[in-house]
C-alpha positions as CSV (number, residue, x, y, z in Angstrom):
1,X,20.3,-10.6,-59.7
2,X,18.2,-8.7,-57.1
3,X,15.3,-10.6,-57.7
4,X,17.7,-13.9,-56.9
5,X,18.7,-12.1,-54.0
6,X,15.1,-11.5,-52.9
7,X,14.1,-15.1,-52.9
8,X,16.6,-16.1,-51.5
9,X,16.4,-13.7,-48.2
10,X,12.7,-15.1,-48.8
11,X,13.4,-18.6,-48.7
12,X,15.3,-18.0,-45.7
13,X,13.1,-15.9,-43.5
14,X,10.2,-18.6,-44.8
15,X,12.5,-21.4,-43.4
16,X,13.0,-19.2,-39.6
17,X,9.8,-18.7,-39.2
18,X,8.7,-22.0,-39.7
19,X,12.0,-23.2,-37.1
20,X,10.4,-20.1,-34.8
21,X,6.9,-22.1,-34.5
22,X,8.8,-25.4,-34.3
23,X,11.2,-24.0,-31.4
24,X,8.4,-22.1,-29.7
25,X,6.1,-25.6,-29.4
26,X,8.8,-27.0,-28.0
27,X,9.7,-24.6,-25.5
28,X,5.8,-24.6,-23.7
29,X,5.6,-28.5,-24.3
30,X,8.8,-29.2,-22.5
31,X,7.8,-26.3,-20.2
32,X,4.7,-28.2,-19.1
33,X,6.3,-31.8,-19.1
34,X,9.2,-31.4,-17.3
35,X,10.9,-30.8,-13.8
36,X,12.5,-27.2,-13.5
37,X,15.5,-28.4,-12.9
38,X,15.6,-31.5,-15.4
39,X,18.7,-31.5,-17.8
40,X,15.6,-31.6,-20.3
41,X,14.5,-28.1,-19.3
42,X,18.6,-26.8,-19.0
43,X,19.0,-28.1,-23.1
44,X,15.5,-26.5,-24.2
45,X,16.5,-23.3,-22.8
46,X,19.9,-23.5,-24.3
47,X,18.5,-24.4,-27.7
48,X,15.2,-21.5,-27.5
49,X,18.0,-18.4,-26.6
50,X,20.9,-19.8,-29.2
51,X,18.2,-20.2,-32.3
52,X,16.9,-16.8,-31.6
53,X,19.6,-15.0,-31.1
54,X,20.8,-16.5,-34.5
55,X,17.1,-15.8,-35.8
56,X,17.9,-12.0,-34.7
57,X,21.1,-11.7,-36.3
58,X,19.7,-13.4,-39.5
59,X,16.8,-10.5,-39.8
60,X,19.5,-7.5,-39.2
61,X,21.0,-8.5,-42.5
62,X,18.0,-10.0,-44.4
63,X,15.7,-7.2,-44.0
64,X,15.7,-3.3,-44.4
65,X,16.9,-1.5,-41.5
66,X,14.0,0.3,-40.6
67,X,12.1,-2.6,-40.5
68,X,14.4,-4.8,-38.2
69,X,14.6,-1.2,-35.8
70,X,10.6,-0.9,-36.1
71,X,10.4,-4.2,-35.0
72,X,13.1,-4.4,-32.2
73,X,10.9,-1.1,-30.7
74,X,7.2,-3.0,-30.8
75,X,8.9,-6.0,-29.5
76,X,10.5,-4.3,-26.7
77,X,7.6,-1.4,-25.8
78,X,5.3,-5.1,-25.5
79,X,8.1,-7.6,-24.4
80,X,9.0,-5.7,-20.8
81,X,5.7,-4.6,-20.1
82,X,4.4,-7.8,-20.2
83,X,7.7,-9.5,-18.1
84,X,7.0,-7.0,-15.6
85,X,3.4,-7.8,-15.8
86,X,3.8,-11.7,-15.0
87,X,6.1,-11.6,-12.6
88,X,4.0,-8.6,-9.9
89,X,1.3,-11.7,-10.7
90,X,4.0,-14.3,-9.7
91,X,5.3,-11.7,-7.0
92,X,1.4,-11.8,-5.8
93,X,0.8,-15.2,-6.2
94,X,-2.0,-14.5,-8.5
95,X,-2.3,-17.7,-10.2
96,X,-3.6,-17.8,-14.2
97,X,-4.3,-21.3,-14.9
98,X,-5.9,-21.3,-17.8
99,X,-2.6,-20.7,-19.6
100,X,0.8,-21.3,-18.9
101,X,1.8,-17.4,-18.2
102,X,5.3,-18.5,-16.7
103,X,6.3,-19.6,-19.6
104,X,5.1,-17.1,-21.9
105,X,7.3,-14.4,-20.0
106,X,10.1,-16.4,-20.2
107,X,9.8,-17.0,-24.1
108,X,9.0,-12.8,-24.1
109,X,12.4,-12.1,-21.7
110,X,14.2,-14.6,-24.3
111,X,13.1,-12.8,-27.5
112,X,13.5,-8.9,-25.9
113,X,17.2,-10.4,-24.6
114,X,18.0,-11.7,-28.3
115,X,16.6,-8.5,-30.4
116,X,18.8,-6.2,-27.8
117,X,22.7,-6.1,-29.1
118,X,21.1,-6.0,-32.6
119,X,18.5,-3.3,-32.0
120,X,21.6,-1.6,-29.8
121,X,24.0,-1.3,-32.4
122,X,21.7,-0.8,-35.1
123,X,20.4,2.5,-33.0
124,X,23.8,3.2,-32.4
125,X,24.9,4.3,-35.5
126,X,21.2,5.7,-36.2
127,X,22.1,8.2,-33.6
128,X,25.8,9.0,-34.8
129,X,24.0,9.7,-38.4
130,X,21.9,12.4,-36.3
131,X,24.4,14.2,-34.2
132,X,27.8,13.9,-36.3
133,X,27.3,17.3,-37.4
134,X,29.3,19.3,-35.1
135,X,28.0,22.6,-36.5
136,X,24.5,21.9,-35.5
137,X,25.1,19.8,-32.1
138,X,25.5,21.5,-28.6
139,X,29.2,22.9,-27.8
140,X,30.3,23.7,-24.2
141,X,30.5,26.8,-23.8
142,X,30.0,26.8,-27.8
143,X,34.0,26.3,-27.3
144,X,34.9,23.1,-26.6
145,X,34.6,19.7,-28.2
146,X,34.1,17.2,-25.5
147,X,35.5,14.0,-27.6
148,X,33.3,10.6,-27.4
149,X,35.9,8.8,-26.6
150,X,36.0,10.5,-23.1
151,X,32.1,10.2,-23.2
152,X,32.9,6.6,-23.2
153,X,35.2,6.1,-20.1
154,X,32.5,8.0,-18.0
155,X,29.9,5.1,-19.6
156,X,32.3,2.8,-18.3
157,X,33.2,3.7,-15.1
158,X,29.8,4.3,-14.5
159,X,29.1,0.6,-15.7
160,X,31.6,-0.8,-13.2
161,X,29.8,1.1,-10.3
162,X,26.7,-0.7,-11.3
163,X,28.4,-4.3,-11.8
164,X,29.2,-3.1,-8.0
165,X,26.3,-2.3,-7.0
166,X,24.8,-6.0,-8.5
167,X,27.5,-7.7,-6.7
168,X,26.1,-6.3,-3.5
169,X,22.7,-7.3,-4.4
170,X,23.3,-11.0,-5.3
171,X,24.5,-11.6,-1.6
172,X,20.6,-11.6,-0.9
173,X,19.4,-14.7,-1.7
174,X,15.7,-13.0,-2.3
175,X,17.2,-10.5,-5.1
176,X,17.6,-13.6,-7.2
177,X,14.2,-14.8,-6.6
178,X,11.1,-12.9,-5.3
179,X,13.0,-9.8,-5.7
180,X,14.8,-10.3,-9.3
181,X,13.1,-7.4,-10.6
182,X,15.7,-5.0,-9.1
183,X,18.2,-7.0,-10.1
184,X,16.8,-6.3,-13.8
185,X,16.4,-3.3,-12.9
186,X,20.6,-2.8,-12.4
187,X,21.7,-5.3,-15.3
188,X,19.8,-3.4,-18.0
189,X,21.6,0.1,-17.6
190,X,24.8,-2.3,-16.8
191,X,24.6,-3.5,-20.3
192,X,23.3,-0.7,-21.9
193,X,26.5,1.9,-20.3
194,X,28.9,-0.9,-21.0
195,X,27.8,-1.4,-24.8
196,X,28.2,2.1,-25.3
197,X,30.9,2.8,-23.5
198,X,33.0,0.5,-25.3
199,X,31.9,1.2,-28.7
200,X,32.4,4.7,-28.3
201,X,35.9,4.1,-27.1
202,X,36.9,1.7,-29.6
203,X,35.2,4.0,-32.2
204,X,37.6,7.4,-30.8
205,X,40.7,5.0,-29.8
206,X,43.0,7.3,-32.2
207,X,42.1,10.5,-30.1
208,X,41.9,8.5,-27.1
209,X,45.7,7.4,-27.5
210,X,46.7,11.2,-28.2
211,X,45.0,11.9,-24.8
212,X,42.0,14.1,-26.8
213,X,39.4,14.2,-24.3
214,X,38.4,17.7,-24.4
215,X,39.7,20.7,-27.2
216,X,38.4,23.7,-28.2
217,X,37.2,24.0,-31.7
218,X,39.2,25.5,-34.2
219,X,38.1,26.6,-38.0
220,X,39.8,24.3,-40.5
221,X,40.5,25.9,-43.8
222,X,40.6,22.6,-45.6
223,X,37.2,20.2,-44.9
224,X,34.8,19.2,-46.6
225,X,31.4,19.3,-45.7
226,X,29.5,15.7,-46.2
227,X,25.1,15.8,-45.7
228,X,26.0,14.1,-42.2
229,X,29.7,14.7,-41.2
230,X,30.7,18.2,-40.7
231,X,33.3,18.9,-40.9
232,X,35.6,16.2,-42.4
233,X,39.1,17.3,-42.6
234,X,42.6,15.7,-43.5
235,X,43.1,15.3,-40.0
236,X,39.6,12.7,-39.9
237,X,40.7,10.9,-42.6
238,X,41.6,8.2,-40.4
239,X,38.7,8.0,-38.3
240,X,36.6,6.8,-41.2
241,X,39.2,4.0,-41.9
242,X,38.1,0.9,-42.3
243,X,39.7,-2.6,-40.9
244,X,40.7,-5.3,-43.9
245,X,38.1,-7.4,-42.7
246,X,34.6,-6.9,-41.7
247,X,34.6,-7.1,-37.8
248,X,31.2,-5.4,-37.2
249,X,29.0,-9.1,-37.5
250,X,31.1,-10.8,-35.7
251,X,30.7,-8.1,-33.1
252,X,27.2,-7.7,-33.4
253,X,27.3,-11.7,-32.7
254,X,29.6,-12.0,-30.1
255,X,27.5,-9.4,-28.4
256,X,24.3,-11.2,-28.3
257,X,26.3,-14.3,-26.3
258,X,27.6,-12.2,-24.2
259,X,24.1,-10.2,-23.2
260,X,22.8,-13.7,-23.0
261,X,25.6,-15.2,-21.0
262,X,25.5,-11.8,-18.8
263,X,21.8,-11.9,-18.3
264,X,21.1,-15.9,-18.0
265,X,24.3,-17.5,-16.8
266,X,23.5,-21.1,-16.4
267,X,20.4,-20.8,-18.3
268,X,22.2,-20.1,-20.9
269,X,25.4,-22.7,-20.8
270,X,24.4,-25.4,-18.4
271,X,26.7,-26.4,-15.6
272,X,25.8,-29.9,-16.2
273,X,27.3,-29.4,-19.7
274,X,29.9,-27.0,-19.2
275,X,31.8,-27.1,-15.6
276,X,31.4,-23.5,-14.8
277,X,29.2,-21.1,-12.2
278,X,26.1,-19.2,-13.0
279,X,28.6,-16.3,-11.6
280,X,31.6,-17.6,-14.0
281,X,29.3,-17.2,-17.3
282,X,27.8,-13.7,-16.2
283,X,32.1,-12.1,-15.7
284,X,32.6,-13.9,-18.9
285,X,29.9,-12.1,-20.7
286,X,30.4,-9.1,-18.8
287,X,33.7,-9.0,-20.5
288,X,33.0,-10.0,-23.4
289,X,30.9,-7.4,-23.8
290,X,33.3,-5.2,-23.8
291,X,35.1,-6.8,-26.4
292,X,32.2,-7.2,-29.0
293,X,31.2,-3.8,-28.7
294,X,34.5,-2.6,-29.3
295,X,35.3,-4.9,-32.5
296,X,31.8,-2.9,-33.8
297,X,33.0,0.2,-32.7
298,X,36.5,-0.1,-34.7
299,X,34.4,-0.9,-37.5
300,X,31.9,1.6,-37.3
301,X,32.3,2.7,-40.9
302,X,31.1,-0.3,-42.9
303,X,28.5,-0.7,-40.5
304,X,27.1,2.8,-41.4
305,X,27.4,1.9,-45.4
306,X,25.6,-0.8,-44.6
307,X,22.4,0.5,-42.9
308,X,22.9,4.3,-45.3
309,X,24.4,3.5,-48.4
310,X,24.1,6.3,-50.1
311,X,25.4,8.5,-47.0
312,X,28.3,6.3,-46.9
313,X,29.3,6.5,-50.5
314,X,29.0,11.1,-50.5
315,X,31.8,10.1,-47.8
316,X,33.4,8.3,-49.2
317,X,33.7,10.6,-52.1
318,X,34.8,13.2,-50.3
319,X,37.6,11.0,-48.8
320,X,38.4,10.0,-52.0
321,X,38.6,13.8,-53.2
322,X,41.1,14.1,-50.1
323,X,43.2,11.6,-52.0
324,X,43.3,13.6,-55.0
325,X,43.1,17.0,-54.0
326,X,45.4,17.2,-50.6
């Protein structure tokens, strides 16, 4: 059965990367061909972002974690450097002609755009596997538990002062064009403090709604101690509690549209297809956003068996002992 398994993530990563060469042809061809503002340009755009954020979403579950985060790092460490790259020559009107650089840092801001709610959440619960053990991590005061859920309104309030801050910056005309780089330069953080901020308070929403934001630590009697979560107690039971249904890939879905939609706006839903702003797309995305990271933060738990299996099921056994042993 694994080895059925096997071909068929084979057979299906074969097929992508086949598509991958297909799309990417396509996208310098039409690049080269057409006017910049040609409905021709507006669809090839809107096909190159929707197959690879697909194409992104399709690795995360057909190949090993590490991998997918290994590659989500290279691409990143070589994708902005060389964004930032093209455009100072763009900025300096340093022409290249013997290739067509402008494209080629549009295809790289496309891929880095589509590998980034993956690679986010995937990191996401890479770090809660490192710092879930509350006797190791920092304390205030060695005291105190600050509760993540608090952590996460700061992330978000601070992400609204930035989605203030880019409103202010879109009145110039220039910060859209020659001077897009600082606009970058706030949307990245934006997305980044939003993302977390809402998955951390989706993930702590039971404290949250008790109004736990900050407590000092008290030795439980009853816990058990799990290799990564120490220490779980009856009163945690819950926060390892899964919903019914998988919500975690639709989340990590929704929030590659909505990074997209946030980041590209027209580019990535054409007004001459759908009636709505560049300005409309980026609030939607900006909210939904919000949203998708939550629905990954609620389901946290599956999402963590699912990248460390074998972490997952020691919890689950201690949950399970719970059960048994009250």
């Amino acid at each position: 059965m694994n080895k059925f398994y096997r071909l068929i993530k084979g057979v299906i990563l074969s097929n992508f990367i086949v598509l991958s060469i297909i799309i990417l042809y396509y996208f310098f061809y039409f690049d080269q061909h057409y006017a910049w503002d040609s409905l021709e340009i507006k669809i090839n755009w809107m096909v190159t972002i929707f197959f690879f954020i697909f194409l992104s979403f399709i690795l995360l579950f057909t190949i090993k974690p590490k991998v997918y985060n290994l590659i989500f790092i290279l691409i990143i460490i070589v994708g902005i450097p060389l964004w930032i790259i093209l455009y100072l020559f763009e900025f300096l009107k340093i022409e290249m002609s013997f290739w067509n650089w402008p494209a080629v840092r549009e295809i790289a801001s496309i891929i880095c755009i589509s590998l980034l709610a993956p690679g986010l959440s995937l990191n996401f619960i890479k770090y809660i596997k490192n710092h879930s053990n509350r006797v190791e991590r920092g304390k205030v005061d060695k005291k105190y538990h600050i509760h993540e859920g608090f952590v996460g309104i700061l992330f978000l309030i601070f992400a609204l002062f930035l989605w203030n801050i880019r409103y202010y910056l879109i009145q110039n005309n220039a910060m859209k064009t020659e001077l897009r780089i600082f606009l970058a330069l706030d949307m990245i953080p934006l997305i980044i403090f939003l993302f977390s901020g809402s998955f951390l308070v989706f993930r702590d929403r039971r404290d949250l709604l008790r109004l736990k934001f900050i407590e000092k630590n008290k030795s439980e009697l009853e816990n058990r101690n799990s290799l990564i979560f120490n220490p779980i107690t009856t009163d945690s039971i819950a926060f390892f509690k899964s919903p019914r249904i998988p919500l975690y890939p639709l989340g990590i879905l929704l929030s590659s549209f909505s990074i997209n939609m946030f980041i590209h706006g027209n580019l990535f839903l054409s007004n001459e297809i759908i009636s709505l702003t560049h300005e409309t797309i980026v609030f939607l995305g900006f909210v939904l956003c919000f949203i998708a990271a939550g629905l990954i933060g609620i389901d946290w738990f599956r999402f963590f068996g699912k990248v460390y299996p074998d972490l997952y099921q020691d919890v689950v056994q201690i949950l399970n002992d719970f059960k048994i042993n009250p």
